[in-house]
ZAKOL-188876 format. One line per field, with one value per residue (C-alpha): residue in one letter; x, y, z; residue number from 1. Coordinates in Angstrom, 1 decimal. Layout:
BEGIN
finu = c(a, ...);
px = c(X, ...);
py = c(Y, ...);
pz = c(Z, ...);
lummi = c(NUM, ...);
//
This chain:
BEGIN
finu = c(x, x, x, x, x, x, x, x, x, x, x, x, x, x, x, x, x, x, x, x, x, x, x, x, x, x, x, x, x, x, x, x, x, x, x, x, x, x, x, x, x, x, x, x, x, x, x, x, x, x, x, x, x, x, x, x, x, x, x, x, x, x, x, x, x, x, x, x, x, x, x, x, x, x, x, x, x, x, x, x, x, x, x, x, x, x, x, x, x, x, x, x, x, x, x, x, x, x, x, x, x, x, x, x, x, x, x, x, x, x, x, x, x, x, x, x, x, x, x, x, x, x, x, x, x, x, x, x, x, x, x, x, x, x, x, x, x, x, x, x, x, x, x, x, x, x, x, x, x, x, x, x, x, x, x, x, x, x, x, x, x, x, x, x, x, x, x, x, x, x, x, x, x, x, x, x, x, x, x, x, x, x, x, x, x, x, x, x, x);
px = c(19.1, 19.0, 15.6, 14.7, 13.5, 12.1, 10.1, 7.7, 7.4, 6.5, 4.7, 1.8, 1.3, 0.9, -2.0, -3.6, -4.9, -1.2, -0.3, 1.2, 4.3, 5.4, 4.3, 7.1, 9.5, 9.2, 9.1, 12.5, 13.7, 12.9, 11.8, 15.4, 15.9, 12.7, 13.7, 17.1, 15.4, 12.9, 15.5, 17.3, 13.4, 12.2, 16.3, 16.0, 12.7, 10.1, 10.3, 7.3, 7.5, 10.3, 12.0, 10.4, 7.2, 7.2, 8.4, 5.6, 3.1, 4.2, 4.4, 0.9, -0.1, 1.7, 0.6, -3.4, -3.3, -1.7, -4.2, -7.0, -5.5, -4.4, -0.6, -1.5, 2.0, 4.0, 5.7, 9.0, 11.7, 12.5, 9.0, 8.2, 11.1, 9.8, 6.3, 7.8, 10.5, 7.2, 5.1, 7.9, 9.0, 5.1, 4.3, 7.1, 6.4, 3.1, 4.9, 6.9, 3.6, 1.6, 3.9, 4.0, 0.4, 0.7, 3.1, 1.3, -2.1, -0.4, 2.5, 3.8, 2.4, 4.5, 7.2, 5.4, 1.8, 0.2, -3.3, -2.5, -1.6, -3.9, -5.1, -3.4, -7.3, -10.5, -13.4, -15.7, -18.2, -15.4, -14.5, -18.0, -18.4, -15.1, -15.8, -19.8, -17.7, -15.3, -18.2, -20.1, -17.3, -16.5, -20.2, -20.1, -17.8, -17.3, -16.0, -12.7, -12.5, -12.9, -10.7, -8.2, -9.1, -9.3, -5.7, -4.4, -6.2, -4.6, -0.9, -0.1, 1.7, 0.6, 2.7, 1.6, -2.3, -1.5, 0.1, -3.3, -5.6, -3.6, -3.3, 0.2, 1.0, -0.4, -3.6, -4.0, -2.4, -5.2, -7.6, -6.8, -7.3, -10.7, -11.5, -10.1, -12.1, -15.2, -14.4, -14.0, -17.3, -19.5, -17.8, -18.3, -22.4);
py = c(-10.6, -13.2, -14.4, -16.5, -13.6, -11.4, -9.1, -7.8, -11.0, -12.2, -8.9, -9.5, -13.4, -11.8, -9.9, -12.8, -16.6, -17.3, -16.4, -18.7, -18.9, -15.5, -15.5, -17.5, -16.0, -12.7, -14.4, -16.0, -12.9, -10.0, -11.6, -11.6, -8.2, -7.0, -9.3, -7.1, -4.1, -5.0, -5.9, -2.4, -0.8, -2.5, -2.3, -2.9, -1.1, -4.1, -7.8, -9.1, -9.1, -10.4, -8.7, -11.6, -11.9, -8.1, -8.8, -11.9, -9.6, -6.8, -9.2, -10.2, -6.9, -6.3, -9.6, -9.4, -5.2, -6.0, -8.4, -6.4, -3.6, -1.2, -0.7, 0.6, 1.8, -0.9, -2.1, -2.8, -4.0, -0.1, -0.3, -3.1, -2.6, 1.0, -0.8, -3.9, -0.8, 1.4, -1.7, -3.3, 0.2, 0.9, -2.9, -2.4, 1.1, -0.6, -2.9, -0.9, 1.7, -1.5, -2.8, 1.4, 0.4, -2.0, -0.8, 2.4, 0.3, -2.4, -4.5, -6.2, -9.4, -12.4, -12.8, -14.4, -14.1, -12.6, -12.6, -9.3, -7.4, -5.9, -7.4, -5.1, -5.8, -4.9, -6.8, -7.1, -4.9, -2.5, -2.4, -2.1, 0.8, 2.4, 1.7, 3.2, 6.1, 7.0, 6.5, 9.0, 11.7, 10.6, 11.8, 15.0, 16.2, 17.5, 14.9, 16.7, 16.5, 12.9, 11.9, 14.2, 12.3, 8.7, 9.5, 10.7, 7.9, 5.5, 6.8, 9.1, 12.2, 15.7, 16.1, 12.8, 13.8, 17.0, 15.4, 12.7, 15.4, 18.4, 20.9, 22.2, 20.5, 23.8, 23.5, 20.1, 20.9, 23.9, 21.5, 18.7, 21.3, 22.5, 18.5, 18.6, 21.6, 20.3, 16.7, 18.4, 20.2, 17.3, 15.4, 18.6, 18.2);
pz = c(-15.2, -17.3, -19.8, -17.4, -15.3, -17.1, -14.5, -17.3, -18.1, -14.4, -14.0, -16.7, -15.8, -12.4, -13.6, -15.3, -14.2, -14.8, -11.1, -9.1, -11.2, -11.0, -7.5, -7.0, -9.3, -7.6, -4.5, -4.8, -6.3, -4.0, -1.0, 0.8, -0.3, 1.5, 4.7, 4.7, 4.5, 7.1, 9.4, 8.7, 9.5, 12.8, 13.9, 17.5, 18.1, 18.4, 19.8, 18.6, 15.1, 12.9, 9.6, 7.7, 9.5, 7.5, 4.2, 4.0, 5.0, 2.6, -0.1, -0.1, 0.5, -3.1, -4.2, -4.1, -4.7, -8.0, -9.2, -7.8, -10.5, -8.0, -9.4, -12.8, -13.4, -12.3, -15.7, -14.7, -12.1, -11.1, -10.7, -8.6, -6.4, -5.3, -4.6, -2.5, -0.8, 0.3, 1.5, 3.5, 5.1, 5.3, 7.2, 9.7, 10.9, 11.6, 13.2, 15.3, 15.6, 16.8, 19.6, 20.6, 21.3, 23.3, 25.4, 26.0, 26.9, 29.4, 27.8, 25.3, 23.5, 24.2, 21.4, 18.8, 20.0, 16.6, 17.8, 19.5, 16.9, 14.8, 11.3, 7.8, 6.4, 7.5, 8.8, 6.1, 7.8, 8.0, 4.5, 3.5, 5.7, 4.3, 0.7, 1.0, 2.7, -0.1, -2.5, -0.5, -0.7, -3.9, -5.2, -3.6, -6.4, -9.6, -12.4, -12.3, -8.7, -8.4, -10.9, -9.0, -5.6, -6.9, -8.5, -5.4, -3.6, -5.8, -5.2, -8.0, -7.3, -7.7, -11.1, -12.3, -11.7, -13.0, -16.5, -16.7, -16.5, -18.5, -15.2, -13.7, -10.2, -8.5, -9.6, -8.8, -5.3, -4.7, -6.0, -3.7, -0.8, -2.0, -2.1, 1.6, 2.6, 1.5, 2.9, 6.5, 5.8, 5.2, 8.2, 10.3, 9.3);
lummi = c(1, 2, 3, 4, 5, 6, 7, 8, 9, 10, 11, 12, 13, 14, 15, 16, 17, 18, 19, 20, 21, 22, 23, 24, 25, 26, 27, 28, 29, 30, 31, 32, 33, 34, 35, 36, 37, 38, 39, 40, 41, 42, 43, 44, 45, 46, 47, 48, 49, 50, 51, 52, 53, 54, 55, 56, 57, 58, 59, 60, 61, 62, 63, 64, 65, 66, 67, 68, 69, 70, 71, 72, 73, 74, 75, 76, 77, 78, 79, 80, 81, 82, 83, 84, 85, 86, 87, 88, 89, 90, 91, 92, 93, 94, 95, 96, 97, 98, 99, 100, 101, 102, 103, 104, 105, 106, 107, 108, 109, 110, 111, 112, 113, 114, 115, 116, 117, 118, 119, 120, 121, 122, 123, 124, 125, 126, 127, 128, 129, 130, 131, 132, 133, 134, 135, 136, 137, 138, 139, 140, 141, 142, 143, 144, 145, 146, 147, 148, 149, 150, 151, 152, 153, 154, 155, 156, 157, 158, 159, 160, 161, 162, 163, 164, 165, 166, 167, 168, 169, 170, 171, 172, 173, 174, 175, 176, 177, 178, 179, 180, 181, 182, 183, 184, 185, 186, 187, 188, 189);
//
């Protein structure tokens, strides 16, 4: 692409005050891509929700997580377009998973009736709950641990937690099941 889209470019200003700009850069960019993949997704599996009733919804899910610092390695377009690919096939097998729902518990929502289906965020009350909940499980471990669990919280991979923290990918996968086992044993208390 040309200078005048520069993803990095868009990318940082993103991340800054500087937003709306490269809001609509990447908007005008990518969002027709994720509308065609959407499409491709919910195929002929859901009449209530639309391919870019999705791709809006993934890309404000992508839109606030970045500036809330929850990508910290997106740097590029290779990068952003794997984000936007997993929110957009993420959002419509919600979709489809949602409609499932409501089939199996007495119909479908009329065609367009959004106020059936349920919300992406959390109540605040919810998210309070959930956040005092992770910090709770969070405490119960070691510093190594939790840095392995907020990693994998966060998205990383087993090899790429395993390169931030200097262990091979089998450690961190038989640490990540200790974490598990001792998760299920403070739930099971």
């Amino acid at each position: 692409m040309n200078d005048t889209f520069n993803v990095t470019i868009w990318l940082n200003r993103l991340r800054t005050d500087d937003r709306s700009e490269a809001v609509t850069r990447l908007w005008a960019v990518y969002f027709h891509r994720m509308v065609r993949l959407a499409h491709q997704r919910l195929g002929q599996r859901t009449r209530a929700v639309e391919g870019e009733d999705v791709a809006v919804a993934a890309f404000d899910s992508f839109v606030r997580a970045t500036t809330a610092g929850r990508f910290p390695r997106l740097h590029d377009r290779d990068d952003l377009w794997r984000i936007l690919f997993t929110l957009t096939v993420r959002k419509a097998a919600d979709a489809i998973e949602a409609e499932q729902r409501l089939k199996r518990g007495g119909g479908l929502a009329p065609i367009g009736d959004v106020n059936h289906l349920p919300s992406d965020e959390p109540d605040p009350a919810e998210a309070a709950a959930i956040a005092e909940s992770v910090e709770r499980l969070l405490a119960m471990l070691s510093v190594e641990l939790r840095t392995i669990a907020a990693a994998k919280l966060e998205g990383y991979t087993n090899a790429e937690i395993g390169e931030q923290i200097g262990r091979t990918e089998v450690t961190v996968e038989r640490k990540l099941r200790l974490i598990r086992e001792l998760w299920k044993d403070a739930r099971e208390r």
